[in-house]
C-alpha positions in Angstrom: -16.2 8.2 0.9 -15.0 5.2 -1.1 -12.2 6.8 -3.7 -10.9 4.9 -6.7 -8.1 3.3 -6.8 -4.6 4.5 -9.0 -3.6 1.6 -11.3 -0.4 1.0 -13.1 0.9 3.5 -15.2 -0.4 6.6 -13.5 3.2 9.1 -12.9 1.6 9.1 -9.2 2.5 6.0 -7.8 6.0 6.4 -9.2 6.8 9.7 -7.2 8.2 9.8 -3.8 4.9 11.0 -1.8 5.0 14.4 0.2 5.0 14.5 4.0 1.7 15.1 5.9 2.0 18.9 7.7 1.2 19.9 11.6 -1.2 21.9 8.9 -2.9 19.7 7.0 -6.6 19.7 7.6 -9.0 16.7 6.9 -6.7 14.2 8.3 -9.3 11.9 10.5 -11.6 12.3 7.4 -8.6 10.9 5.1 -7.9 8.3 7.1 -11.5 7.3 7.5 -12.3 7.4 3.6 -8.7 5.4 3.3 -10.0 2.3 5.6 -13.4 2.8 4.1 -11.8 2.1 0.8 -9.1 0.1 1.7 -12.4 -2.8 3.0 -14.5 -1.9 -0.3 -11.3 -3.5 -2.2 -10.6 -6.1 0.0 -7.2 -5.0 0.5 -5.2 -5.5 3.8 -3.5 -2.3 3.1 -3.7 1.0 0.8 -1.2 4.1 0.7 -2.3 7.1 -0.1 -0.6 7.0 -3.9 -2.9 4.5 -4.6 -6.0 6.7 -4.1 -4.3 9.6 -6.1 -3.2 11.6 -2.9 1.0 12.3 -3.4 1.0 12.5 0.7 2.8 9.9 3.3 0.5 8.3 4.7 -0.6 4.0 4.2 -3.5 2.1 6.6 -3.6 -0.8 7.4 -6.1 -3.5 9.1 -5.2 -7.7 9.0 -6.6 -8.2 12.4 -9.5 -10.2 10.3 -6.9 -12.9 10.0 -5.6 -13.2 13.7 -7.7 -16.3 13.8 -5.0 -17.9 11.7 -2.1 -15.5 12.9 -3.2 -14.5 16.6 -0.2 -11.6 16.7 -2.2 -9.9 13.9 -5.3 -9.1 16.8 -6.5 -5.3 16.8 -3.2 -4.9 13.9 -5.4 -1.9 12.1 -3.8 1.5 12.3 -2.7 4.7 10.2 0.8 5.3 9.5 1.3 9.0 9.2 4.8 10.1 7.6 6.4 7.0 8.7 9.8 6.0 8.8 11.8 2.7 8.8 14.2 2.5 11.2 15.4 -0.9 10.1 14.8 -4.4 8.8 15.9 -7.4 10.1 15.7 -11.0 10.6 16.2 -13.3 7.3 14.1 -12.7 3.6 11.5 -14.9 3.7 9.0 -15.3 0.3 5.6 -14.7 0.1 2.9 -14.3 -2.5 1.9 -10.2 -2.8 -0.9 -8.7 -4.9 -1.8 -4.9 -5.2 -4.8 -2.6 -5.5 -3.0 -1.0 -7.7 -1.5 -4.0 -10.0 -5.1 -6.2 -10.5 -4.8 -9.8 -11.4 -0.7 -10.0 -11.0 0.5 -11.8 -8.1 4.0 -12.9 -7.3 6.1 -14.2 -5.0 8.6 -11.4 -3.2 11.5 -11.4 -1.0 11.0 -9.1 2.4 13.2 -9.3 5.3 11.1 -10.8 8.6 11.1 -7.5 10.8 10.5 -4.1 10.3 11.2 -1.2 12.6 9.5 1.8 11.7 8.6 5.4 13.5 5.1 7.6 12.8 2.5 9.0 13.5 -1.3 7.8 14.4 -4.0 9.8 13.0 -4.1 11.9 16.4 -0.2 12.8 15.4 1.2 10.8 18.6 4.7 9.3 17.8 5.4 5.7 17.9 8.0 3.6 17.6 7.6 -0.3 16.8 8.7 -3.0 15.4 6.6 -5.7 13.5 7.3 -9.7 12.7 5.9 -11.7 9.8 3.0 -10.8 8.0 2.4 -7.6 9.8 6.0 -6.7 8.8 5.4 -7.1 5.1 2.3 -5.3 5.1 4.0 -2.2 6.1 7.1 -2.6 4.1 4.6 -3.4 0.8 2.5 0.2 1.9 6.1 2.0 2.7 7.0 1.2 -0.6 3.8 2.9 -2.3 5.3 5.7 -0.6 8.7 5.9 -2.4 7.1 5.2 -5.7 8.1 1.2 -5.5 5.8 -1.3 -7.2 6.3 -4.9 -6.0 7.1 -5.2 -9.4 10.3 -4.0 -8.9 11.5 -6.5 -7.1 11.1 -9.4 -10.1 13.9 -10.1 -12.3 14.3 -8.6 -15.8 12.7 -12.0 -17.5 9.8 -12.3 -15.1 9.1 -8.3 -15.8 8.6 -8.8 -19.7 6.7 -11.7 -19.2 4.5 -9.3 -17.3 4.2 -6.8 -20.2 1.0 -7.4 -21.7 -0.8 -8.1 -18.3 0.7 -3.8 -17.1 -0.1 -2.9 -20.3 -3.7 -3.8 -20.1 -4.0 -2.7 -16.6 -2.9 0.9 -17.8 -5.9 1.0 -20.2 -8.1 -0.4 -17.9 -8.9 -3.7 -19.4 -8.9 -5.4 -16.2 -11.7 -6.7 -13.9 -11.9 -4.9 -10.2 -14.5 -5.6 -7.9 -13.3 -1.7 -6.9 -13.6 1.3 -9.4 -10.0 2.2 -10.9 -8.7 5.4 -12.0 -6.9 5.1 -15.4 -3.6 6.8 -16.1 -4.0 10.5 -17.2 -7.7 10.6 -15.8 -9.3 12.4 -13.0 -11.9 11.1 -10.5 -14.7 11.7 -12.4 -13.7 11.8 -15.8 
């Protein structure tokens, strides 16, 4: 199942998301309709936020790139109430868009390495740590699940410049190849 994607200015994506329970039934089926719609967008990543679900859980899959970046081979996995351990390494800049922020790109600041513990979608713990691009994938899905926009990371000047461009995405005057859920809507409505 292919969901819609949250844009900006939906309450959700600003809330720090919930944690997944030994309980919580559905999980393969989540993760499954989160890759699905994660490849319909042509994202390399999506958090659970973004698809309207307050829980902690991101996907993620670059290993179409590993051509270019061969550490980034079979790099597709679920992230299941994760954790960072740590960053490290020195802030290097890179440009970042969002499923969730259409047609705004800018350059952000994220340290080189992330460590980070969670769970795969059969709930087995791991522990790893990630370099370079695969590193600021997860740190941009983390994010998603603290309620942080890359947005955030811009100064003051370069945030009102963006103004008009969040304030269209909001009402949905925006082109996706994906279908968007507006602020205050439901799927469906």
């Amino acid at each position: 199942m292919i969901y819609p994607v949250t844009v900006y200015g939906d309450p959700l994506l600003r809330k720090v998301a919930q944690p997944i329970g030994e309980d919580f039934e559905g999980l393969k089926e989540l993760v499954e309709n989160m890759f699905e719609t994660m490849y319909h967008s042509e994202g390399v990543g999506l958090a659970a936020p973004q698809v309207g679900k307050s829980l902690r859980i991101f996907v993620v899959d670059a290993s179409h790139i590993a051509d270019e970046e061969p550490e980034l081979e079979g790099f597709k996995k679920a992230f299941i109430n994760p954790e960072i351990l740590e960053t490290s390494g020195d802030e290097w800049v890179m440009n970042e868009g969002c499923l969730s922020l259409p047609e705004i790109r800018e350059d952000i600041s994220r340290p080189e390495r992330v460590k980070i513990k969670y769970l795969d979608e059969n709930r087995v713990e791991h522990i790893e740590e990630y370099g370079g691009f695969a590193a600021r994938v997860i740190q941009h899905e983390y994010d998603h699940l603290d309620g942080v926009l890359l947005i955030d990371y811009l100064n003051p000047l370069k945030k009102r410049l963006l103004k008009s461009k969040l304030t269209a995405i909001s009402k949905g005057k925006v082109r996706t190849s994906y279908r968007i859920v507006l602020p205050g809507k439901k799927i469906g409505s």
